[in-house]
N, CA, C and O atoms as CSV, one atom per row, in Angstrom:
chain,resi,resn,atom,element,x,y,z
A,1,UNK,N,N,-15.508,-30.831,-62.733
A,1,UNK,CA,C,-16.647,-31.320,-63.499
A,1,UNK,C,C,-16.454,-30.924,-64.955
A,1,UNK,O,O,-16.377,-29.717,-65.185
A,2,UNK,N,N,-16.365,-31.774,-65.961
A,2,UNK,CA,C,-16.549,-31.560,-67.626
A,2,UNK,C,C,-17.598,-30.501,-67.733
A,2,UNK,O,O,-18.398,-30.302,-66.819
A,3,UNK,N,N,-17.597,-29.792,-68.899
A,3,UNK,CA,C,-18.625,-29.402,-69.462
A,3,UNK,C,C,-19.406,-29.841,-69.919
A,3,UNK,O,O,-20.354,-29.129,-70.249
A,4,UNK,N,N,-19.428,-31.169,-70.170
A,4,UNK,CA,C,-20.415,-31.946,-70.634
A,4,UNK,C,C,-21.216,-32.109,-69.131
A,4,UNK,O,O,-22.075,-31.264,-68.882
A,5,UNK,N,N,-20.978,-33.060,-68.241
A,5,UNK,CA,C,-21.812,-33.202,-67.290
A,5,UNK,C,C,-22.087,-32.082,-66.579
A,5,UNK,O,O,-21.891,-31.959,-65.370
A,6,UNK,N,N,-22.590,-31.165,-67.395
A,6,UNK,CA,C,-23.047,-29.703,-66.751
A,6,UNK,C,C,-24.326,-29.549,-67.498
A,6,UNK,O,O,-25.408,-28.974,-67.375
A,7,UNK,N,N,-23.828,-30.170,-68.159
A,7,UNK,CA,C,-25.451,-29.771,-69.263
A,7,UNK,C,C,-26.629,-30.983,-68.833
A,7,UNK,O,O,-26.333,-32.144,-69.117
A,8,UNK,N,N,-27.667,-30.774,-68.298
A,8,UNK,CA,C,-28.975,-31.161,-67.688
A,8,UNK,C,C,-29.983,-30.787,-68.616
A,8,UNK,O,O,-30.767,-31.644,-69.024
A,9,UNK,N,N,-30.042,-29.799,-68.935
A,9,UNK,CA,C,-31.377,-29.531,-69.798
A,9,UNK,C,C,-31.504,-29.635,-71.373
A,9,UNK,O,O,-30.580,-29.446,-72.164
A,10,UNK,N,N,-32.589,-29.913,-71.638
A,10,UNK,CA,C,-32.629,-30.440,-73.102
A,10,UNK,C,C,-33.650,-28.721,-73.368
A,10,UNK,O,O,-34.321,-28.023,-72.608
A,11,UNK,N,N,-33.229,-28.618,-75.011
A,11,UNK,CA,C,-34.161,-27.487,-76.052
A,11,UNK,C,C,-34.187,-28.016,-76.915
A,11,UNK,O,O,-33.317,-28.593,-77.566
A,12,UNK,N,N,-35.564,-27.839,-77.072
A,12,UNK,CA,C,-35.555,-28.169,-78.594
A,12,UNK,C,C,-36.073,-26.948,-79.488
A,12,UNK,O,O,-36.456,-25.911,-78.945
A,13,UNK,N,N,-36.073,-27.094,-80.784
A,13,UNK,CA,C,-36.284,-26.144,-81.864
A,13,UNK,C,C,-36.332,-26.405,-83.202
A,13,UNK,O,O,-35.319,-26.790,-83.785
A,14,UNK,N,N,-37.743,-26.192,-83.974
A,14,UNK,CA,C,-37.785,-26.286,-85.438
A,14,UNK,C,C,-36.932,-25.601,-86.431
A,14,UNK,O,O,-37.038,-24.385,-86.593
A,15,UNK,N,N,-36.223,-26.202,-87.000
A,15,UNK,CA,C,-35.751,-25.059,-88.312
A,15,UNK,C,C,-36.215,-25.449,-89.284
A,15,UNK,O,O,-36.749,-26.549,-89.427
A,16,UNK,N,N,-36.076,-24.562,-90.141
A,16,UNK,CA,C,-36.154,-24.773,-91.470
A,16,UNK,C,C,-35.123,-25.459,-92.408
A,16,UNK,O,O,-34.096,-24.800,-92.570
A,17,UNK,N,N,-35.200,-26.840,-93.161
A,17,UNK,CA,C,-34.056,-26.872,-93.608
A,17,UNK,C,C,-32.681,-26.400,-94.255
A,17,UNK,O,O,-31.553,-26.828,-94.011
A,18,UNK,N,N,-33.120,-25.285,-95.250
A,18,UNK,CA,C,-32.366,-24.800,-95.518
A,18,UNK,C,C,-31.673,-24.319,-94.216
A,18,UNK,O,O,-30.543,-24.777,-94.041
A,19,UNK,N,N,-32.163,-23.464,-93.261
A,19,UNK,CA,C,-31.405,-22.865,-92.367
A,19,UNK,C,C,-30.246,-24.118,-90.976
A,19,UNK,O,O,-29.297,-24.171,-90.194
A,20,UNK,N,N,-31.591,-24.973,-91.740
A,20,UNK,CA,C,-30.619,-26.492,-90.751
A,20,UNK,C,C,-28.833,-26.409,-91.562
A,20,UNK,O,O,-27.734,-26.358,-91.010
A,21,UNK,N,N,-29.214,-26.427,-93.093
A,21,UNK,CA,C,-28.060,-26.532,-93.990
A,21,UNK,C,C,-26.933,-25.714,-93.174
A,21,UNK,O,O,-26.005,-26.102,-92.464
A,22,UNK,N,N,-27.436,-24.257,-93.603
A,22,UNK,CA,C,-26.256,-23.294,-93.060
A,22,UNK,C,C,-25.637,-23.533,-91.098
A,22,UNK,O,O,-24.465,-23.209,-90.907
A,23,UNK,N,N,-26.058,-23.809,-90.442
A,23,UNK,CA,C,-26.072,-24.399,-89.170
A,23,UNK,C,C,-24.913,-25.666,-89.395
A,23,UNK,O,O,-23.781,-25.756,-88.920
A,24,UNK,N,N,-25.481,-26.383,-90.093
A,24,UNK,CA,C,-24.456,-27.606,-90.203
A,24,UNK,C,C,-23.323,-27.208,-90.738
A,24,UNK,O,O,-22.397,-27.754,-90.138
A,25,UNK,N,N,-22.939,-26.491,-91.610
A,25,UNK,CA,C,-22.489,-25.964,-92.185
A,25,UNK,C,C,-21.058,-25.456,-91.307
A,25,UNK,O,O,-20.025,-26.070,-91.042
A,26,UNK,N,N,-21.622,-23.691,-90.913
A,26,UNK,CA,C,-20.637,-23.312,-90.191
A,26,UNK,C,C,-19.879,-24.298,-89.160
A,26,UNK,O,O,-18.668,-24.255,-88.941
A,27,UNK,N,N,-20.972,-25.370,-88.449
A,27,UNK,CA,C,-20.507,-26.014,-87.100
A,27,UNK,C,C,-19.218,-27.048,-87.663
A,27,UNK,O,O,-18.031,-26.912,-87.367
A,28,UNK,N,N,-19.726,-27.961,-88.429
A,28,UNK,CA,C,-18.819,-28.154,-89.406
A,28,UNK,C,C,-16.980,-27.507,-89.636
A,28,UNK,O,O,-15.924,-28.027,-89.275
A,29,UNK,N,N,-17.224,-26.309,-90.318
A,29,UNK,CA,C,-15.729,-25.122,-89.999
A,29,UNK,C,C,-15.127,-24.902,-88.773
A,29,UNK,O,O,-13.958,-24.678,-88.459
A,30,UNK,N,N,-16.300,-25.026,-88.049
A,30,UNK,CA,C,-15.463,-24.692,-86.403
A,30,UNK,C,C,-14.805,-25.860,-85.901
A,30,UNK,O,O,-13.822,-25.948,-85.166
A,31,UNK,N,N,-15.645,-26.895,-86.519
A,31,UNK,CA,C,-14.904,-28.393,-85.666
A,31,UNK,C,C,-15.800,-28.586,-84.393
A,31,UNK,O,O,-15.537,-28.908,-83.235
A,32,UNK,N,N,-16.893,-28.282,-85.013
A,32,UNK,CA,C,-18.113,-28.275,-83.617
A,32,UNK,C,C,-19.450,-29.590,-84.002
A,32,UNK,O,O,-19.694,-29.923,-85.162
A,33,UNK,N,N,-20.208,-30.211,-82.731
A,33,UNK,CA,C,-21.493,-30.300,-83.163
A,33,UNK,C,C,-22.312,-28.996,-83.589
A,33,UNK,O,O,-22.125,-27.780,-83.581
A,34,UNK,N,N,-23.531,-30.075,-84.047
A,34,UNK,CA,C,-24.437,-28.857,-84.089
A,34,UNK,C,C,-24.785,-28.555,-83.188
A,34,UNK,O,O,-24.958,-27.347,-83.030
A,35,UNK,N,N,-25.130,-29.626,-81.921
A,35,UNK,CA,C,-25.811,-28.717,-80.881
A,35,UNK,C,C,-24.726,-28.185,-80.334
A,35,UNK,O,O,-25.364,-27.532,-79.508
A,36,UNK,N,N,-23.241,-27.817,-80.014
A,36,UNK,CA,C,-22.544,-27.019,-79.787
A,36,UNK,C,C,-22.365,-25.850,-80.071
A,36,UNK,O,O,-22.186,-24.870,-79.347
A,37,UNK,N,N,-22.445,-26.019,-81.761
A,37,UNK,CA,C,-22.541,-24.611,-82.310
A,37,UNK,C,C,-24.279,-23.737,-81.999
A,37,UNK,O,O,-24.606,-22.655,-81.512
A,38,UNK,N,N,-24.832,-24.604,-82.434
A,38,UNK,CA,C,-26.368,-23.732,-81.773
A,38,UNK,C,C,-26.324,-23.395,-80.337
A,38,UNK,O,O,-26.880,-22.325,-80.093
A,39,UNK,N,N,-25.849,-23.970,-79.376
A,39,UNK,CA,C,-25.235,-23.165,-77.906
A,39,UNK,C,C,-24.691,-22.489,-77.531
A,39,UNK,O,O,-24.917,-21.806,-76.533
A,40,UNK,N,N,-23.446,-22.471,-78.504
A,40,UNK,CA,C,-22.847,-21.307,-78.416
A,40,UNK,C,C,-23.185,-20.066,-78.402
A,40,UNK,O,O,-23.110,-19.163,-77.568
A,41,UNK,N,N,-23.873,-20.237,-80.286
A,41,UNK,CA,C,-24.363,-18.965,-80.608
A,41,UNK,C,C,-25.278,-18.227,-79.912
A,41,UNK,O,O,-25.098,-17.030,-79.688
A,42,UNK,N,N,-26.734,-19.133,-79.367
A,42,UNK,CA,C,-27.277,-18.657,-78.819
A,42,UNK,C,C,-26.686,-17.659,-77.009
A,42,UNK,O,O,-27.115,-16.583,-76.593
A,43,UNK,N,N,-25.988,-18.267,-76.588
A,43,UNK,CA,C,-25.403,-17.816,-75.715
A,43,UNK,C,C,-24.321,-16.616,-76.063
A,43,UNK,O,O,-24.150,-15.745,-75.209
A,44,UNK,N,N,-23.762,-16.573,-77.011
A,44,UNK,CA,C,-23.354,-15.731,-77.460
A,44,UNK,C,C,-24.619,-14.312,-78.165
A,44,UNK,O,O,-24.170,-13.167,-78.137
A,45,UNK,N,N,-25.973,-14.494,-78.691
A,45,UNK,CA,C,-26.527,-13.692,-78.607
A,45,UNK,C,C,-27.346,-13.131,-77.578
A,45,UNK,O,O,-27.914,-12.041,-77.647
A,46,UNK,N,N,-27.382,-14.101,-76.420
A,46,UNK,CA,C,-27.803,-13.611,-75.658
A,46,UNK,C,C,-26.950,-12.656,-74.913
A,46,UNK,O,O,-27.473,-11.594,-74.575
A,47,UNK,N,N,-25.505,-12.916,-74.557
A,47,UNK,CA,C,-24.319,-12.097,-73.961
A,47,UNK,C,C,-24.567,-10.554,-74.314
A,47,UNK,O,O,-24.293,-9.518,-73.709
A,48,UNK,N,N,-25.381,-10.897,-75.901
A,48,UNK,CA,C,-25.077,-9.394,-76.396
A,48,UNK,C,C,-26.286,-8.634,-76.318
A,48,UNK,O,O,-26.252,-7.410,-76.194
A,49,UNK,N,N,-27.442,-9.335,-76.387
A,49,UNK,CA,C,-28.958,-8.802,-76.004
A,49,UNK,C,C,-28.707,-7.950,-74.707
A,49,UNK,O,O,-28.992,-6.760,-74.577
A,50,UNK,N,N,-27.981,-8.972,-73.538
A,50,UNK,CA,C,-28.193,-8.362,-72.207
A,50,UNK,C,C,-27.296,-7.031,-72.145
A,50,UNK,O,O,-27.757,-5.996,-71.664
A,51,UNK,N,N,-25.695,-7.129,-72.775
A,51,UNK,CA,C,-25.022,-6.060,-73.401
A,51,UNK,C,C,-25.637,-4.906,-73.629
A,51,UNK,O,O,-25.395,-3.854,-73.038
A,52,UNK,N,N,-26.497,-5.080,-74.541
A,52,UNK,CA,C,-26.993,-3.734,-75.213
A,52,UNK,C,C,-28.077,-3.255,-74.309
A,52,UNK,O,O,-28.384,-2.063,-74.281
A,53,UNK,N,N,-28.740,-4.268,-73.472
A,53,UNK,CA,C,-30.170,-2.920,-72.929
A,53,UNK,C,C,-29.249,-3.008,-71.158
A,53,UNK,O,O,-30.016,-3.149,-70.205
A,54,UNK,N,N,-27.725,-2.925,-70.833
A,54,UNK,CA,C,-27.378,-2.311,-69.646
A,54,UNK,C,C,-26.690,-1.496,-69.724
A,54,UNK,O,O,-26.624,-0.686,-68.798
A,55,UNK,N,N,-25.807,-1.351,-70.974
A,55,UNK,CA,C,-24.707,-0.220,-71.690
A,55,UNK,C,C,-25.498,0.422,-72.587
A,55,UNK,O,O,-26.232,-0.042,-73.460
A,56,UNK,N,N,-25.124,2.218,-72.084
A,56,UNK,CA,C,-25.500,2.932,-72.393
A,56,UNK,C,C,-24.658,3.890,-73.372
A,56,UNK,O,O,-23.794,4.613,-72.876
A,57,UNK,N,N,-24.864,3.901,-74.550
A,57,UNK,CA,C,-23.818,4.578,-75.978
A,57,UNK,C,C,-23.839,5.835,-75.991
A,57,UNK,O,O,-24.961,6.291,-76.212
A,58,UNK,N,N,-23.063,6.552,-75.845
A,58,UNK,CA,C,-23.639,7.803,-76.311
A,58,UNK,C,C,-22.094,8.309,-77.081
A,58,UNK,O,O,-20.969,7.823,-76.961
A,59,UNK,N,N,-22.661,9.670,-78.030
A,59,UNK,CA,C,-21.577,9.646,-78.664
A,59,UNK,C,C,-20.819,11.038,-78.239
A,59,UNK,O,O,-21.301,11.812,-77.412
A,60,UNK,N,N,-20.088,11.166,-78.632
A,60,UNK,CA,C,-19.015,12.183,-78.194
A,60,UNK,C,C,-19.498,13.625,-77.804
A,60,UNK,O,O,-18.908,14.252,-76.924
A,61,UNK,N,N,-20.608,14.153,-78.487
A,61,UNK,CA,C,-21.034,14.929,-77.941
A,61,UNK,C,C,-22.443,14.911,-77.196
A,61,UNK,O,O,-23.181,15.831,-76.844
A,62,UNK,N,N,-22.513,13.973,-77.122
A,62,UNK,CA,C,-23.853,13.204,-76.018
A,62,UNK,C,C,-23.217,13.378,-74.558
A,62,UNK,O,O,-23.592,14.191,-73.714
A,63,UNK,N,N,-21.788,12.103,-74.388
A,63,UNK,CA,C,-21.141,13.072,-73.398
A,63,UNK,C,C,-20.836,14.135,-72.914
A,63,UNK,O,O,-20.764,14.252,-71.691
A,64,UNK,N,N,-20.615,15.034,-73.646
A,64,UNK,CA,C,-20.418,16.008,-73.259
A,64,UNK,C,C,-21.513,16.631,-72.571
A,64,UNK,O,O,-21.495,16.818,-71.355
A,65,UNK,N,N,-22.511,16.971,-73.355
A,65,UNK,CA,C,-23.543,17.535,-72.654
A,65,UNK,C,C,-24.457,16.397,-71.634
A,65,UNK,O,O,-25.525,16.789,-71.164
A,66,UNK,N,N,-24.016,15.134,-71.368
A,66,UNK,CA,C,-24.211,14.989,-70.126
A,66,UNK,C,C,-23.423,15.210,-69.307
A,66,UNK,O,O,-23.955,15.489,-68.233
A,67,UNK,N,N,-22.117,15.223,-69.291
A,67,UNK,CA,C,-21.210,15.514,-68.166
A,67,UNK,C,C,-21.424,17.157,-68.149
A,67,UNK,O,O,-21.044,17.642,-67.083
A,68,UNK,N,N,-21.870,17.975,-68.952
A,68,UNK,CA,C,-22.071,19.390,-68.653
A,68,UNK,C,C,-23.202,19.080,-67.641
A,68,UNK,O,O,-22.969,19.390,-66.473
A,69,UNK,N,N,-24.131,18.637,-67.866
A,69,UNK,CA,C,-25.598,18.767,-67.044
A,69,UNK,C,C,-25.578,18.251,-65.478
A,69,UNK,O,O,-26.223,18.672,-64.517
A,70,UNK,N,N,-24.627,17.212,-65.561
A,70,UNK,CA,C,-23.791,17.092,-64.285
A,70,UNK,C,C,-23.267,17.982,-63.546
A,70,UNK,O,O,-23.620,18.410,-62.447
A,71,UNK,N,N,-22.053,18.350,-64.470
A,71,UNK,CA,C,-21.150,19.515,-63.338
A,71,UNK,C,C,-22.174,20.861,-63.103
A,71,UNK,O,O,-22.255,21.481,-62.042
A,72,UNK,N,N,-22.737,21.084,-64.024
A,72,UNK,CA,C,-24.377,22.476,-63.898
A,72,UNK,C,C,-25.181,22.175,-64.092
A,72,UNK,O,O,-25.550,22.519,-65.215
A,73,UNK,N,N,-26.167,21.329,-63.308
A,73,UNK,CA,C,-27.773,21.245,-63.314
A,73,UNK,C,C,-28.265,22.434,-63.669
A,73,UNK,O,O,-27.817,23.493,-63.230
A,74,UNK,N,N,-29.444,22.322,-64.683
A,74,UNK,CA,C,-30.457,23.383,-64.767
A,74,UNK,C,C,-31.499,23.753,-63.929
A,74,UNK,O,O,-32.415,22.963,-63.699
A,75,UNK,N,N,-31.459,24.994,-63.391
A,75,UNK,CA,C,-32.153,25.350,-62.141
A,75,UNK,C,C,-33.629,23.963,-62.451
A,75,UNK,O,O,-34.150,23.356,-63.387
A,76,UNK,N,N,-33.719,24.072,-61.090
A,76,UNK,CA,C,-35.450,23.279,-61.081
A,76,UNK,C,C,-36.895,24.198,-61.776
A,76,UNK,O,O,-37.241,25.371,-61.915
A,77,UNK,N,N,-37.286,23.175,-62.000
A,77,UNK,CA,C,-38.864,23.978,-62.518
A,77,UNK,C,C,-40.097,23.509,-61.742
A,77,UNK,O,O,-40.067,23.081,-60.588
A,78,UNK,N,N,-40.842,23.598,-62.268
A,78,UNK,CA,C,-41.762,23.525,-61.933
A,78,UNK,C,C,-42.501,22.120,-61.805
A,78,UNK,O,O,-43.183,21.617,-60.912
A,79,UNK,N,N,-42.039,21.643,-63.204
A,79,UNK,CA,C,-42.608,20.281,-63.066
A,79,UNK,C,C,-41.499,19.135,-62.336
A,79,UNK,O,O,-41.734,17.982,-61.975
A,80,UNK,N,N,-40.382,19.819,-62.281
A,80,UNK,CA,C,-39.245,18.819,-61.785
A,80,UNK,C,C,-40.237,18.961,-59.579
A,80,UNK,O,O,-40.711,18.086,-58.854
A,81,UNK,N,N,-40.118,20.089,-59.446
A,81,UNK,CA,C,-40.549,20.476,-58.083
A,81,UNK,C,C,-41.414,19.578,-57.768
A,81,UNK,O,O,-41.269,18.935,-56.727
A,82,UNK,N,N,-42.326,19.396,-58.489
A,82,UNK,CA,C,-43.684,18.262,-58.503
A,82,UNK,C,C,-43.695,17.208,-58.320
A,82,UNK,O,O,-44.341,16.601,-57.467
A,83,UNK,N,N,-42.787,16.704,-59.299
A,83,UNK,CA,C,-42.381,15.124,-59.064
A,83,UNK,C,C,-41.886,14.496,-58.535
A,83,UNK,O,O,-42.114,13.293,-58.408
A,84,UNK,N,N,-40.574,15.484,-57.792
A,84,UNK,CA,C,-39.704,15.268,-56.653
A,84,UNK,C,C,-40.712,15.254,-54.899
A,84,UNK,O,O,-40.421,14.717,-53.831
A,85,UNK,N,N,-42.188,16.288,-55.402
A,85,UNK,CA,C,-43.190,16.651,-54.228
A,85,UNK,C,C,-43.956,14.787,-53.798
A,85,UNK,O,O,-43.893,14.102,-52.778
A,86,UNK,N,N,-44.664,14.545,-55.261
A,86,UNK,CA,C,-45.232,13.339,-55.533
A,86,UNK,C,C,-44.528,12.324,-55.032
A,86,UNK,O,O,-45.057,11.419,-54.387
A,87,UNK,N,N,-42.864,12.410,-55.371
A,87,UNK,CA,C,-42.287,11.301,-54.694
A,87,UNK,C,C,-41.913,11.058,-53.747
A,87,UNK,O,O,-41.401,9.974,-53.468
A,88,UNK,N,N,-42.071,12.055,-52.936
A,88,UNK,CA,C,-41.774,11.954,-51.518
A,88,UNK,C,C,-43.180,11.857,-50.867
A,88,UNK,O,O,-43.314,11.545,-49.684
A,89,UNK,N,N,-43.980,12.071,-51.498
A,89,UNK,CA,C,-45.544,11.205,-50.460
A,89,UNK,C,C,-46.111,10.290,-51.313
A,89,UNK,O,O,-47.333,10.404,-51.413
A,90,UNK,N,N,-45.491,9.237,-52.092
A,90,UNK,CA,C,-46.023,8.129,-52.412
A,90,UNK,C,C,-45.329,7.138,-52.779
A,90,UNK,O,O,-45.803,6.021,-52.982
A,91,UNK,N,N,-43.636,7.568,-52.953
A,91,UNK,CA,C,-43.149,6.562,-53.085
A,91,UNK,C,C,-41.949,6.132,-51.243
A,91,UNK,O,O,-41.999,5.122,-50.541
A,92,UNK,N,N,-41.230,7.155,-51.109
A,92,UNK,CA,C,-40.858,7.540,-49.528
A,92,UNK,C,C,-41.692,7.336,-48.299
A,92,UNK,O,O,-41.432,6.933,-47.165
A,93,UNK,N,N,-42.681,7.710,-48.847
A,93,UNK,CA,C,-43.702,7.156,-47.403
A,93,UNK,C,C,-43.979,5.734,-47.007
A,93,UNK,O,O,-44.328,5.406,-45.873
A,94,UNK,N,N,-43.782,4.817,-48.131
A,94,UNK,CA,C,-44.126,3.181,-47.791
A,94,UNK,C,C,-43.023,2.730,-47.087
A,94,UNK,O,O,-42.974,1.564,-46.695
């Protein structure tokens, strides 16, 4: 099946002209439609929306002290005791 006869659904969307300009523009350089290039991109920002809130960054010494807290948990407290109590009769019990 083409990529074309894949596409079923129609979007639509207001721009602003000027921003129509720059749109035509780039699509234009690529050797694209516009609605190609506006598909793309959008799909391409979405790739990266979903990217960022499932990958988790941390930086070099972020790791570390999570992989410390890993290999040595800090004894339990009090409020950890609680919540672990709570969750075992209200969320475990259903």
């Amino acid at each position: 099946m083409s990529h074309e006869a894949a596409r079923t659904t129609r979007i639509e969307a207001r721009i602003a002209p000027d921003a129509l300009a720059i749109v035509k523009r780039a699509a234009e350089l690529q050797g694209r439609s516009v609605s190609d290039f506006v598909v793309a991109a959008a799909q391409d920002a979405a790739h990266r929306t979903i990217e960022e809130t499932q990958v988790i960054r941390l930086s070099v010494e972020d790791q570390r002290r999570f992989a410390e807290a890993i290999i040595n948990p800090p004894a339990s407290n009090e409020a950890l005791r609680l919540a672990a109590r709570l969750h075992t009769e209200h969320v475990e019990m259903r």
